[in-house]
C-alpha positions as MATLAB code, in Angstrom:
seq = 'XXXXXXXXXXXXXXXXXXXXXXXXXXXXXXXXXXXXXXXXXXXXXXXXXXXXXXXXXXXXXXXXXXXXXXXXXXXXXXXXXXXXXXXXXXXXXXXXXXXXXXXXXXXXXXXXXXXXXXXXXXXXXXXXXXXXXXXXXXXXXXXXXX';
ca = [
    -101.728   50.723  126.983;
     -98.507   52.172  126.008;
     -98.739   54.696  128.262;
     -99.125   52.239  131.040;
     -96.333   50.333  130.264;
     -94.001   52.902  130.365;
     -94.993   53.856  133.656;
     -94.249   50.684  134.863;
     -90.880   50.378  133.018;
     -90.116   53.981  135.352;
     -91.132   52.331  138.205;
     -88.926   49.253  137.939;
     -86.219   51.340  136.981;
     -86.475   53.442  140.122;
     -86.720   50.407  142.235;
     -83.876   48.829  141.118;
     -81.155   51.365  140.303;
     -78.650   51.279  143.202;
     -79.332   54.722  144.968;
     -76.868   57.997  145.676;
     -76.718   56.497  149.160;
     -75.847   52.986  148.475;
     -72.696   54.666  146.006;
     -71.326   56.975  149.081;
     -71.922   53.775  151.427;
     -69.416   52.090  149.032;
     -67.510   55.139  148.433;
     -64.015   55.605  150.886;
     -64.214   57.663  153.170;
     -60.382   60.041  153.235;
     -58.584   61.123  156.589;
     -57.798   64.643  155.487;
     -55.824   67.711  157.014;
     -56.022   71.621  155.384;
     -52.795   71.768  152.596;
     -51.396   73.791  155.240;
     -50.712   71.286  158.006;
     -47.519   70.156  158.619;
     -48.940   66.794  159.509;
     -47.924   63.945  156.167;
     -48.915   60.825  157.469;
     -51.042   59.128  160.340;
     -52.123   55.163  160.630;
     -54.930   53.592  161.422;
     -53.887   53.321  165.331;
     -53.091   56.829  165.581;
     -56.223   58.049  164.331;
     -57.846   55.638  166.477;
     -55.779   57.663  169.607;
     -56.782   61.414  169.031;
     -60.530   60.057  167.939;
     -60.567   58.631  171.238;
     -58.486   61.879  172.981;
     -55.663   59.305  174.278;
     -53.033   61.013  172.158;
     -53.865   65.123  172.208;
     -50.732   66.451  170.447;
     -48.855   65.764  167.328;
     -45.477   65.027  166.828;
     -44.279   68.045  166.494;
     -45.918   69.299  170.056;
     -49.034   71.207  168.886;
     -51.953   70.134  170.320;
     -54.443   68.112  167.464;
     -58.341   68.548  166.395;
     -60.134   65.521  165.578;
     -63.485   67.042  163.541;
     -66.010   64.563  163.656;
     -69.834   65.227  162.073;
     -72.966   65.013  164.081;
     -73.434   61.185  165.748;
     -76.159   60.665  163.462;
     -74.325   61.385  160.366;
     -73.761   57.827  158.267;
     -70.493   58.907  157.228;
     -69.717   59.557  161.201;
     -71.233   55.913  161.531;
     -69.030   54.217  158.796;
     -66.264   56.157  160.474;
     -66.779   54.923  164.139;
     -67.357   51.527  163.338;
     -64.056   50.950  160.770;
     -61.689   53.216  163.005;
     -62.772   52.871  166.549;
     -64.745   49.542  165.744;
     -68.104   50.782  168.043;
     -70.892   53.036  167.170;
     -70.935   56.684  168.371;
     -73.649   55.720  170.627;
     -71.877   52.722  172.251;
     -68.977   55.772  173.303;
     -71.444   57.565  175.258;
     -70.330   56.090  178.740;
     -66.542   56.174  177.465;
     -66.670   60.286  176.813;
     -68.995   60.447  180.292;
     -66.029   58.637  181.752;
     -63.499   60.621  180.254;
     -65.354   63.888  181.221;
     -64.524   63.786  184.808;
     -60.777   63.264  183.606;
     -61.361   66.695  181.876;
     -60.653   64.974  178.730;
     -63.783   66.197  175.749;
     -64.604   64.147  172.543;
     -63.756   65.506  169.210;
     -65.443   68.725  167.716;
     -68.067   67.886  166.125;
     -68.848   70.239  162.821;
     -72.628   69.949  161.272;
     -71.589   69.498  157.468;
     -68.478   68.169  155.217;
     -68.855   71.624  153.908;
     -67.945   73.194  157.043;
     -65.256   70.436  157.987;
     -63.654   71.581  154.807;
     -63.787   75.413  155.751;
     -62.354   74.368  159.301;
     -59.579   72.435  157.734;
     -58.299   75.061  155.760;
     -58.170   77.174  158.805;
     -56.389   75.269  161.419;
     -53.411   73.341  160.218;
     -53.763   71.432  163.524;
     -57.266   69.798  162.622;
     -57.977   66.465  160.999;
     -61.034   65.075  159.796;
     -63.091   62.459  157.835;
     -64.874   63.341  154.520;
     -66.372   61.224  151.249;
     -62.974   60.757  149.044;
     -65.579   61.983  146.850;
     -65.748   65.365  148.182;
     -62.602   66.229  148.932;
     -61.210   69.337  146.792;
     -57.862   70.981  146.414;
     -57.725   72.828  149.994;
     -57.326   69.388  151.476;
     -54.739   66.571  151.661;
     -55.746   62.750  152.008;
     -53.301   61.329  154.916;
     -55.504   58.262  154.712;
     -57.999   56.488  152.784;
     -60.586   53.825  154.702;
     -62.639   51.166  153.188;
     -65.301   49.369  154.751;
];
């Protein structure tokens, strides 16, 4: 019988402790650029611009990479919906729109791992990561809370 209940005292726990999901979910998410960029500072309606290609050039007159992650990504979710305030699907018909301008949506990189290599290579690019996760190549311009 002891052996029983200690089963189910494992199972409750695992129920009810708040998951590694649920803590990045909560976690802020930090606009970042490589420690290299000359870019300092950037607000919430400026990042909004280059996400959405409307502004394609920094201050300073070199052209600028938004990085996003893949549309399914949650962190690319939490991102759309606090900076642009719609869901990557809902942009579909805005970048199809934009296309025949000859304006393209933001790179897209497959992990925060490679967003972080990218970074550190193009002083031009910003990007999105888990405050969490970013490490000493990087600089926080911004941090965003749901």
């Amino acid at each position: 019988m002891p052996r029983v209940a200690a089963i189910l005292a494992s199972v409750v726990l695992v129920i009810w402790a708040p998951s590694a999901h649920a803590a990045d979910a909560a976690a802020p998410l930090a606009v970042v650029v490589g420690q290299n960029s000359t870019i300092t500072a950037v607000s919430l309606d400026q990042l909004r611009e280059l996400y959405l290609r409307r502004r394609r050039v920094w201050p300073d007159g070199t052209a600028a990479v938004p990085i996003n992650l893949p549309p399914d990504s949650p962190l690319r979710q939490r991102f759309s919906r606090v900076v642009l305030g719609r869901t990557p699907a809902d942009l579909l018909s805005y970048w199809n729109a934009r296309y025949f301008e000859g304006v393209t949506p933001p790179l897209t990189l497959r992990t925060p791992a490679a967003v972080r290599a990218y970074l550190q290579r193009q002083p031009e690019a910003i990007a999105y990561l888990p405050l969490g996760e970013v490490d000493d190549s990087l600089r926080v311009l911004l941090e965003l809370r749901d």
